[in-house]
Residue, then its C-alpha position, 0 to 999 in steps of 0.5 A: x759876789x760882795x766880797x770880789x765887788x769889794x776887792x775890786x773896789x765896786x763897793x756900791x755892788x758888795x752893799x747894793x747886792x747884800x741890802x737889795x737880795x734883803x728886800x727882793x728876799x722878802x718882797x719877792x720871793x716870800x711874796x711869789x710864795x705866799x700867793x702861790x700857797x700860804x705859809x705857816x710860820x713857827x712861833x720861834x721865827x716870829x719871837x726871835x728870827x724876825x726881830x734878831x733880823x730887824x736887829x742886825x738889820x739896824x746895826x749896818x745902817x747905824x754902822x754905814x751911817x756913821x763912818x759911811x763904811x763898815x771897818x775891820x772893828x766892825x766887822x769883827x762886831x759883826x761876827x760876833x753877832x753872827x756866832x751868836x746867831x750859831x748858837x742859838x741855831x745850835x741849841x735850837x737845833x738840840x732842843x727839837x731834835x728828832x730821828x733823822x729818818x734815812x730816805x736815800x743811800x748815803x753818798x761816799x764822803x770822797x764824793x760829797x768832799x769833791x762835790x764841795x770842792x767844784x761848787x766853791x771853785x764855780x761859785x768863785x769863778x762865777x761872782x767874778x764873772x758877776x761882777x765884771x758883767x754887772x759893771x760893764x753893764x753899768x757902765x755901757x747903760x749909764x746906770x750906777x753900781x748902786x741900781x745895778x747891786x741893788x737890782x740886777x746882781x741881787x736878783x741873780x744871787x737870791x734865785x737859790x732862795x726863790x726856788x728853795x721857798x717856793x718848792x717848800x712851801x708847795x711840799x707843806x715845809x713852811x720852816x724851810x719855806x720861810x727859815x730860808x729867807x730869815x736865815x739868808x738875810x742874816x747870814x747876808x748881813x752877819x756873815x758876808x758884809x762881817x767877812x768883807x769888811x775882815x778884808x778891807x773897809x766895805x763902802x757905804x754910800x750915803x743913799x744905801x741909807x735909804x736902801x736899808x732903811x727899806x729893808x727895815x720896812x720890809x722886815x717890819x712888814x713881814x712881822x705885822x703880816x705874820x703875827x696876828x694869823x701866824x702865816x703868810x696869806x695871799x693878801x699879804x703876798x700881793x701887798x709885798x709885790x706892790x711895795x716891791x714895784x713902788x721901791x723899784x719905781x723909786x729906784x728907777x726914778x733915782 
């Protein structure tokens, strides 16, 4: 969806869509969870994934603040950053390998091959479908690009991770139920604003400035409410919700 906004030169939805999937990630989603069940965190999110997301987090608001766009140079910093980010997940991953336990018979490759296939080509003809329809939506409500990246197309680009983390947390996988949301959010900045921004100079309106930087709180919020009890409660699930409806108030005001 950012990169076909992008090269359609709806900037204000590539930014809107990465920032406001960030903080609906966090607000909503670890929110709806946490109320429903509370969620453990693992030591090694709370030392390193969170802050690593805070990091990268600032990066692209010092980067769009800068130039008001992120540029090629800037998005190769970006990937950069991200294999980084590989490879710690790698040697984290060889560090706390276990047995992979065979549940179910394994599918042919050619299957799993033509799978992937037809899931890229419908992810592709769906973001441009996204894209037209959010923008036609903003136009026909006089609504800006930026309300609707924000709102709109985030929320349809981050309901993978609502369901993923909701059905998680139920079955007991906190690692999943809360990996799912950092992870997604450094991916989004990393991989998918870097690989944009490889393509053609994203735009950074002046008011995303605001937007990331409530990121950032979102981000830090989840750090205090995870580090003294090492999971999220309901408490805290209803506190991310409210700062979600004050933030969208905000927006509606804009």
């Amino acid at each position: 969806v950012s990169i076909t906004a992008a090269l359609k030169g709806s900037a204000e939805i590539t930014i809107g869509n990465i920032v406001g999937s960030n903080i609906l990630n966090i607000l909503i989603i670890l929110g709806i969870t946490s109320v429903i069940v509370s969620v453990a965190v693992a030591k090694s999110t709370i030392r390193y994934e969170i802050p690593w997301m805070l990091f990268i987090t600032a990066v692209l608001l010092a980067l769009g603040y800068t130039g008001n766009q992120v540029s090629f140079m800037e998005g190769v910093i970006l990937w950069v950053l991200f294999l980084m980010y590989l490879g710690y997940l790698f040697v984290m991953a060889m560090r706390d390998k276990q047995e992979v336990v065979e549940t179910e018979e394994a599918k042919p490759f050619w299957k799993l091959v033509l799978l992937s296939i037809v899931g890229l080509v419908l992810i592709v003809l769906g973001s441009d479908v996204t894209v037209d329809a959010a923008t036609a939506i903003a136009k026909a409500a006089g609504l800006s690009e930026r309300f609707i990246g924000l709102t709109i197309v985030a929320l349809g680009t981050s309901l993978p991770e609502l369901f993923t983390s909701v059905s998680a947390a139920i079955k007991g996988k906190a690692d999943i139920a809360i990996g799912n949301i950092v992870g997604s959010n450094i991916f989004n900045i990393l991989f998918v604003v870097g690989t944009a921004a490889l393509i053609l100079p994203v735009e950074f309106a002046p008011n995303f400035v605001i937007d990331t930087a409530v990121a950032i709180g979102a981000g830090v919020l989840l750090l205090v409410c995870v580090a003294g009890k090492k999971k999220l409660v309901r408490s805290h699930g209803i506190i991310m919700l409210v700062c979600y409806a004050a933030y969208f108030a905000y927006l509606m005001m804009g």
